[in-house]
C-alpha atoms as one frame of an Amber mdcrd trajectory, in Angstrom:
protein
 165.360  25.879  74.002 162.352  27.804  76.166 161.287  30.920  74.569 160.811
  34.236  76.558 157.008  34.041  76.675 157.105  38.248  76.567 158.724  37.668
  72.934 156.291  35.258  71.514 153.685  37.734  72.226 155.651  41.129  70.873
 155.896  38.340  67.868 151.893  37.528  67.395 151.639  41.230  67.734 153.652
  41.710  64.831 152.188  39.314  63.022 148.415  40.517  63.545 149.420  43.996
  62.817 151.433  43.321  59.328 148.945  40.651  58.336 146.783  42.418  55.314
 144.129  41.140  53.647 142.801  41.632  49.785 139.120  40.820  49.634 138.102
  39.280  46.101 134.459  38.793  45.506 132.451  37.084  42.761 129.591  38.196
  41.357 126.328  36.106  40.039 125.671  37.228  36.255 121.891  38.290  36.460
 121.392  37.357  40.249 118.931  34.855  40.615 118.356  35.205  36.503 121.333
  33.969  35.668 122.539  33.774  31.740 119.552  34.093  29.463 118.319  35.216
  26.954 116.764  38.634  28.247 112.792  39.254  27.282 112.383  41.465  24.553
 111.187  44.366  26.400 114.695  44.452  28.669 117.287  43.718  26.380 119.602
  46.008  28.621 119.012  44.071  31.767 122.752  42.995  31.552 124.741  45.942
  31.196 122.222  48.004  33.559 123.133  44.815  36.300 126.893  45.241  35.822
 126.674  49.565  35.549 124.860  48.939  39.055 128.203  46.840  40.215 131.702
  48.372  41.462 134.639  45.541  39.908 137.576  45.243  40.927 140.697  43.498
  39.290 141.117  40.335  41.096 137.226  40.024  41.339 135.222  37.376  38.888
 132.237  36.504  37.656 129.797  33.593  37.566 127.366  33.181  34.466 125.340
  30.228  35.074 122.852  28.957  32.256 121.569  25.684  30.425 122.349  25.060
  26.945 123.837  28.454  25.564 127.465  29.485  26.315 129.920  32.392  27.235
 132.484  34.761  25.212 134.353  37.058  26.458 135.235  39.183  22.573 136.459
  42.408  21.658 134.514  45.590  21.634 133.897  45.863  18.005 133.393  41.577
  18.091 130.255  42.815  20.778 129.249  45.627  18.583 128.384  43.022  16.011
 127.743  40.158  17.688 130.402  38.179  16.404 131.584  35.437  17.804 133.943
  33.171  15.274 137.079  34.322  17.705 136.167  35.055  21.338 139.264  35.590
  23.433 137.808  33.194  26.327 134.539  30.993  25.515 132.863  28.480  28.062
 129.860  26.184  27.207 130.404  24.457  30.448 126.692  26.311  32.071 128.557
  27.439  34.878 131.524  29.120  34.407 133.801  31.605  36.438 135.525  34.101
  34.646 138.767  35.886  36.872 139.154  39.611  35.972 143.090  39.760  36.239
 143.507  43.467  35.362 141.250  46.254  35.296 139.755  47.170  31.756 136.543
  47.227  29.809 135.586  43.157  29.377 132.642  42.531  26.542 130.538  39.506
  27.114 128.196  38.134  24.481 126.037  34.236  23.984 127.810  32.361  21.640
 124.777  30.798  21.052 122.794  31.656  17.687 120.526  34.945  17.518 121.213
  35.288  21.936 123.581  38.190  21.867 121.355  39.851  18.875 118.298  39.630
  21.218 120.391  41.387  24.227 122.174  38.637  25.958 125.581  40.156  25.982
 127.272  42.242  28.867 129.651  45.240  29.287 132.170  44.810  32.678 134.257
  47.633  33.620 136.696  46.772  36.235 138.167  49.815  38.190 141.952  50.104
  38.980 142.610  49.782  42.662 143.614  53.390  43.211 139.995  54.350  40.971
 138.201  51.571  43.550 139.361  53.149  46.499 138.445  56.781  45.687 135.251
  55.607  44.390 134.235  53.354  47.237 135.092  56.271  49.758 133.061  58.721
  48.067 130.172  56.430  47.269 127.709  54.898  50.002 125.862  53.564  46.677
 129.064  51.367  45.213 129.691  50.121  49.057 126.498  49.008  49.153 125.676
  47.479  45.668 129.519  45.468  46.595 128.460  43.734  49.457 124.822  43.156
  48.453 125.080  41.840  45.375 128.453  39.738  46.287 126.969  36.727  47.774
 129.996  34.555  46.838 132.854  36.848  48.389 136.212  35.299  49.366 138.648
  36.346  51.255 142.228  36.212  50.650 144.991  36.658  53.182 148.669  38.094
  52.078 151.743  37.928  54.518 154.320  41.323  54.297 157.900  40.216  54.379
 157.787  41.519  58.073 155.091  39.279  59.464 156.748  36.568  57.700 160.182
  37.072  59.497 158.576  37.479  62.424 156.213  33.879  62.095 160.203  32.932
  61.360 161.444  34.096  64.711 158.763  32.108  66.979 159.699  29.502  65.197
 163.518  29.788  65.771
């Protein structure tokens, strides 16, 4: 059956125009750093790195490292460095973590006397209607997003209209 070629185009238009896309992006723990144990005189270098970052639920995070590990543990669990029952825990020296929902996420080493000497993190991940405001009224969290997201991926989501119209050039 030949297709009316004027249709197949009002079709691709459709399908370009309700096409959206939801950009994800990891981030490096400690850029070039990585996951260490910080030196004594910057034991904040973590949470100062992720307070200079704008997250996003559906973004994640890379810690990579050498023979230490990664928790993610409550807030009062970060408080005291404890680590006898992390929520998440990785020893794996490179290891993605997915933030799923926004929230307040507290990292720590569960490696012995690393969290005590400042290797532990705090990750606040912004709602999506608290990311948009924020990225439209800050040049600064724009521009700490796409510098410090060398990893970025980009994901692609059909609306039920561009998928019933991908149907119709193909009926």
């Amino acid at each position: 059956m030949a297709s009316n070629p004027m249709n197949f185009f009002t079709t691709l238009l459709l399908i370009t125009t309700c096409l959206s896309y939801v950009a994800s992006f990891e981030f490096q723990v400690g850029d070039t750093k990585g996951w260490v144990v910080p030196p004594a005189n910057d034991t904040r270098i973590y949470n100062d790195w992720a307070s200079e970052n704008r997250f996003r639920a559906e973004d994640s995070v890379r810690f990579r490292y050498k023979k230490d590990s990664v928790m993610e543990v409550t807030e009062e669990e970060y408080k005291r460095c404890n680590s006898t029952q992390p929520s998440f825990f990785s020893n794996t020296g490179n290891t993605v973590f997915h933030f799923g929902r926004s929230g307040t996420f507290y990292f720590i080493s569960g490696a012995n006397g690393h969290c005590e000497r400042g290797q532990r993190m705090i990750v606040k991940v912004m709602a999506q209607d608290e990311a948009s405001s924020t990225s439209s009224n800050s040049e600064k969290s724009s521009a700490a997003r796409i510098r410090t997201s060398s990893l970025g991926s980009l994901k692609f989501v059909f609306t039920p209209l561009a998928v019933w119209g991908f149907a119709s050039i193909l009926l």
